[in-house]
C-alpha positions as CSV (number, residue, x, y, z in Angstrom):
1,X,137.3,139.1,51.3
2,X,136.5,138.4,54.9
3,X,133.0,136.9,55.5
4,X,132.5,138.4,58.4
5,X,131.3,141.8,56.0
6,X,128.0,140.1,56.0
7,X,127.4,140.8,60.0
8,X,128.0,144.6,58.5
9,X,125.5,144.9,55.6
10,X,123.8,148.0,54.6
11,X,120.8,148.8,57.2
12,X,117.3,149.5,56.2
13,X,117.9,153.0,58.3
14,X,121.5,153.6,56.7
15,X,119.6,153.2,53.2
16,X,117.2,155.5,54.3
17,X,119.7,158.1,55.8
18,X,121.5,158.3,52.8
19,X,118.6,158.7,50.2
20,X,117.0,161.7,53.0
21,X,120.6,163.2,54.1
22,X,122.8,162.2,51.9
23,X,125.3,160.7,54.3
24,X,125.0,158.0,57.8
25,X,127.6,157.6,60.7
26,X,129.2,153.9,61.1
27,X,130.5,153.7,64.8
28,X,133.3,151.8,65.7
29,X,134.0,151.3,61.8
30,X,137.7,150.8,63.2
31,X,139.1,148.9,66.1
32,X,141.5,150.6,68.6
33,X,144.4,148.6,67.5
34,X,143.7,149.6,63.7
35,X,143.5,153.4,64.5
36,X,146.5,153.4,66.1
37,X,148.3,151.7,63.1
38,X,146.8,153.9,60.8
39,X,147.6,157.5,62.7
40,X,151.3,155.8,63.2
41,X,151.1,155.7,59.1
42,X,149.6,159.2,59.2
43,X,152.0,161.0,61.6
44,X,155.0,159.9,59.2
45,X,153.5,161.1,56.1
46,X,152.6,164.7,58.2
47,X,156.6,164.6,59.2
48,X,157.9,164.3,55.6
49,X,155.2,166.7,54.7
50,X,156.3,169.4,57.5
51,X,160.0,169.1,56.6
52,X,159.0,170.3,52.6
53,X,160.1,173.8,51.8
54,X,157.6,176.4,52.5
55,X,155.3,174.4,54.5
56,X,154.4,176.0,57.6
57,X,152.8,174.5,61.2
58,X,149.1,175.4,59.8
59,X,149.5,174.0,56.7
60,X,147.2,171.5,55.7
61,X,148.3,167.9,54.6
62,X,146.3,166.6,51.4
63,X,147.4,163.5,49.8
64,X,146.1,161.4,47.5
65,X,146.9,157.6,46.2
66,X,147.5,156.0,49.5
67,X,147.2,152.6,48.6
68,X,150.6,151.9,48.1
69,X,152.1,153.7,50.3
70,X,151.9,151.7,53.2
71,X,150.3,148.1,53.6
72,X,148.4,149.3,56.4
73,X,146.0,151.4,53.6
74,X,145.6,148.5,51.6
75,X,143.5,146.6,54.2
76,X,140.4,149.6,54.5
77,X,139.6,148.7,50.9
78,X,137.1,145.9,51.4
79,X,136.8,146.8,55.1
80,X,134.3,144.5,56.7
81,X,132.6,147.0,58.7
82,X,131.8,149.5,55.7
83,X,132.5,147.5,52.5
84,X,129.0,145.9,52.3
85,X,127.5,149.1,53.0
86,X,129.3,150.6,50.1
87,X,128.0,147.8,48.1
88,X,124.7,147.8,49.2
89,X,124.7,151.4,48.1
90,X,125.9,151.2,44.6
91,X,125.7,147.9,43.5
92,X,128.5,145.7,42.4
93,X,130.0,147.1,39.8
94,X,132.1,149.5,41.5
95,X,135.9,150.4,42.1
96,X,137.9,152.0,43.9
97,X,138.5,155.4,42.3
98,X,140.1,157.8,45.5
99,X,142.2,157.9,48.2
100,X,142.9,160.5,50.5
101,X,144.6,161.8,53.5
102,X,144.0,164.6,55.0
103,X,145.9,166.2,58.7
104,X,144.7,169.2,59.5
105,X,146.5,171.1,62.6
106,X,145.4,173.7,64.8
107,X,144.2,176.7,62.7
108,X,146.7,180.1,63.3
109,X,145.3,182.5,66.4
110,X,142.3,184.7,64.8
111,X,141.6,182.5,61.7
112,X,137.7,182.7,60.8
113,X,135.8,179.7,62.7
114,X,133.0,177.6,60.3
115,X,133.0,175.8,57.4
116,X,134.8,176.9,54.6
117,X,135.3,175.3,50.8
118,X,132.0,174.1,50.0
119,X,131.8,172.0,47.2
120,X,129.8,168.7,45.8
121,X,132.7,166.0,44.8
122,X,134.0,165.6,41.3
123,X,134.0,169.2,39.8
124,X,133.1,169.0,36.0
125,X,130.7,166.3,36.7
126,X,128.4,168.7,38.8
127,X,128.7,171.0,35.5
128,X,128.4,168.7,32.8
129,X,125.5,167.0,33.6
130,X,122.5,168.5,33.7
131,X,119.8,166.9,35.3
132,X,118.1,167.3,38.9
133,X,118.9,165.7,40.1
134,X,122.1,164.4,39.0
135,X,122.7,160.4,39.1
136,X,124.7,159.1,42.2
137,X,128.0,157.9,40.5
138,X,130.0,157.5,43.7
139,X,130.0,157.7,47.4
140,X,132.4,158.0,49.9
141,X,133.8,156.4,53.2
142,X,135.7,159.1,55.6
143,X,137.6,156.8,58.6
144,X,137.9,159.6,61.5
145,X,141.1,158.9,63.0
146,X,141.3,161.0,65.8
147,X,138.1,162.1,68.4
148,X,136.3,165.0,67.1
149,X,133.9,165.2,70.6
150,X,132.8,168.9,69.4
151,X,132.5,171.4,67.2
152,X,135.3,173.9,65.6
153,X,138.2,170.9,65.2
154,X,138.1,170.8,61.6
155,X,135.1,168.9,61.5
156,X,133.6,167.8,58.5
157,X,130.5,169.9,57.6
158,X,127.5,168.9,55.4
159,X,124.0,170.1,54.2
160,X,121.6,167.5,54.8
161,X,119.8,166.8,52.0
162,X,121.5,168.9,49.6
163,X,122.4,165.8,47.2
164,X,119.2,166.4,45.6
165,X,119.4,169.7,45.1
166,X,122.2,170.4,42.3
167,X,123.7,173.1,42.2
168,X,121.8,175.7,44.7
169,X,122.3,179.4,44.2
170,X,122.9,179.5,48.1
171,X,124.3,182.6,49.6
172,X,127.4,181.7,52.5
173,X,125.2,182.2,55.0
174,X,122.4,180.1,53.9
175,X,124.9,177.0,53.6
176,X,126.0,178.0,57.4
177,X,122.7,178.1,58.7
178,X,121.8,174.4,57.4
179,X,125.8,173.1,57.7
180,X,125.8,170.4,60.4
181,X,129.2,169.8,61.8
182,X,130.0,165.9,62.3
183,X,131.3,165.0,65.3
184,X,132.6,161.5,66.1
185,X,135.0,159.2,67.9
186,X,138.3,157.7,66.1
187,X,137.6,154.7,64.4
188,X,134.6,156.0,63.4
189,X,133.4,156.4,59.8
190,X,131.0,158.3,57.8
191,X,129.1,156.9,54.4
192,X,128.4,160.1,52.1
193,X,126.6,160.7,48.4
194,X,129.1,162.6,46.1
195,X,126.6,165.3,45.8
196,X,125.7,166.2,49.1
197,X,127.2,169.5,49.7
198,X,130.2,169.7,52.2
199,X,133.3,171.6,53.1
200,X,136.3,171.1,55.7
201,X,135.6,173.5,58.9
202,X,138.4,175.8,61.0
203,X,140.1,173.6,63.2
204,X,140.3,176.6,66.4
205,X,141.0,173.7,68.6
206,X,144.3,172.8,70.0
207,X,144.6,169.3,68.8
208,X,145.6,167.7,64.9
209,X,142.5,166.0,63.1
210,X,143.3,163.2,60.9
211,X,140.8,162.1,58.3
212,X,141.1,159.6,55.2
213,X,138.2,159.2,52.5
214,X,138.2,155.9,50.0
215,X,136.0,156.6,46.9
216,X,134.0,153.9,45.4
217,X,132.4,154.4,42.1
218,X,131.4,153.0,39.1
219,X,133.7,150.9,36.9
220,X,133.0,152.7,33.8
221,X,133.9,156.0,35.4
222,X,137.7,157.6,34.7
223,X,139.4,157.4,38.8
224,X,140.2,160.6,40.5
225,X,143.6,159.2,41.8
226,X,146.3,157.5,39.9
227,X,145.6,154.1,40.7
228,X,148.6,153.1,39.1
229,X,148.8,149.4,41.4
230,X,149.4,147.0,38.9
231,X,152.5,145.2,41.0
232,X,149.3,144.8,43.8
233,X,147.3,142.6,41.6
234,X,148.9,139.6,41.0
235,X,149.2,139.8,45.2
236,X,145.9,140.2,45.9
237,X,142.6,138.4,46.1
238,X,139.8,138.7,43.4
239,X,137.6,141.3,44.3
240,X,140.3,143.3,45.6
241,X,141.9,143.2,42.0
242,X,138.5,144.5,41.0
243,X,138.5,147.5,43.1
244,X,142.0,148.4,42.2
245,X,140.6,148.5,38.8
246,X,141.7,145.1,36.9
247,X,140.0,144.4,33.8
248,X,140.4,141.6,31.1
249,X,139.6,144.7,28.9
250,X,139.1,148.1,27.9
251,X,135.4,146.9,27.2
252,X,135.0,145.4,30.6
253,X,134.4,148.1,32.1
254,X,131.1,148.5,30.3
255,X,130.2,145.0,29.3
256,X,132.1,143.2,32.6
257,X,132.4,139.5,32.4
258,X,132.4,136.9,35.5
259,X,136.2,137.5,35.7
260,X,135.6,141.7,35.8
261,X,133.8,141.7,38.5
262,X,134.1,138.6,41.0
263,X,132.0,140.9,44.0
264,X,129.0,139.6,41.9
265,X,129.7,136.3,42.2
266,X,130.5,136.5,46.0
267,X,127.4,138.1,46.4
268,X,125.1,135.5,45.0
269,X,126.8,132.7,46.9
270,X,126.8,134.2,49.9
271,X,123.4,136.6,50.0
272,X,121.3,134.7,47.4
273,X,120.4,135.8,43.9
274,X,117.3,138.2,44.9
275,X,120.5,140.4,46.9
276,X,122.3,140.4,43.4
277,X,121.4,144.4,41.8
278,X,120.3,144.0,37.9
């Protein structure tokens, strides 16, 4: 892992956005060169996408398990920039558990503008547990890969706050009324609780908005995409092989040794023990 992830730690006023809103902004999370590279990657996968049967200019693209699709994903996993905040969030024991692309192109003439979708990540987790509210579990990183300077461009929308309110019984409009639409420059990112309330927005623009989301969770927890990488970890470096969910066992996920989870050990010898989480 780059070293240079310690310039990039977790903030006292990230921690404290995240535990009021639910979510913080990263600027410049990406450099110019790496944007490029990844909307390259992006625009290829929306061309193979376009050419499927059925699937129309409007269409949204929604893919999942990027990782090994192209080498150029690979390299946001322990991102410098965001990686310690993801750590400083959750801890060490974490994974990867998500990937995601997402191109969304100019909505068709008359399509309703606003937000639309809402939802709090991970579906039958937000029913089957029943406290309020509900524990943490995972977080995401979105990389906003083209400039969203306004409103209506199929921003992403989020309630403030709403990660501690479980399940509202909000009415459309209520959500509306609180919804704040992000807007932000590409290379950008944005850090966000799994249970803070959010949907994708009408893109009534005239220009394609590219997004992609890595989830980091728990190691204990079952991942949302395949994560079938196993011909990646005997090419990759430790902690990688951690997030891409390497274990020496089934029960390492629960009770993890040294060799589960080598994050922990970079983390004491570069932070100190006191930065080490219980």
């Amino acid at each position: 892992m780059d070293e240079s992830v310690i310039r990039y730690l977790l903030s006292d006023d990230e921690l404290a956005a995240m535990e009021r809103d639910g979510y913080f902004l990263v600027r410049g999370a990406l450099d110019a060169p790496t944007v490029a590279q990844l909307l390259a990657v992006a625009e290829r996968e929306d061309e193979r996408y376009r050419q499927q049967p059925g699937v129309g200019p409007h269409h949204v693209l929604n893919l999942h398990d990027l990782i090994d699709r192209d080498a150029s994903w690979l390299e946001l996993v322990d991102l410098a920039t965001t990686f310690g905040k993801v750590w400083g969030v959750l801890g060490w024991h974490i994974q990867l558990f998500h990937t995601q692309l997402i191109v969304t192109p100019p909505a068709p003439p008359g399509a309703d503008p606003g937000a639309y979708g809402w939802h709090q990540d991970n579906n039958r987790m937000n029913l089957d547990i029943e406290t309020i509210p509900q524990p943490r579990m995972s977080l995401k990183v979105g990389y906003f890969l083209t400039d969203l300077p306004q409103e209506g461009m199929g921003n992403l929308s989020v309630v403030p706050g709403s990660h501690r309110d479980g399940r509202p019984d909000w009415s459309l409009d209520d959500r509306r009324h609180a919804a704040v639409e992000i807007v932000a420059a590409a290379g950008d990112a944005v850090v966000f609780d799994r249970r803070l309330w959010h949907a994708a927005s009408t893109n009534t623009s005239d220009r394609t908005r590219v997004f992609a989301t890595y989830g980091y969770s728990y190691r204990w927890l079952r991942t949302k995409s395949a994560m079938h990488h196993a011909e990646l970890l005997e090419q990759v470096d430790p902690i990688r092989r951690q997030l891409l969910g390497a274990t020496s066992s089934a029960n390492g996920y629960f009770e993890p040794t040294d060799e589960d989870v080598p994050l922990r050990a970079w983390i004491r010898d570069h932070l100190g023990e006191g930065a080490v989480k219980p």
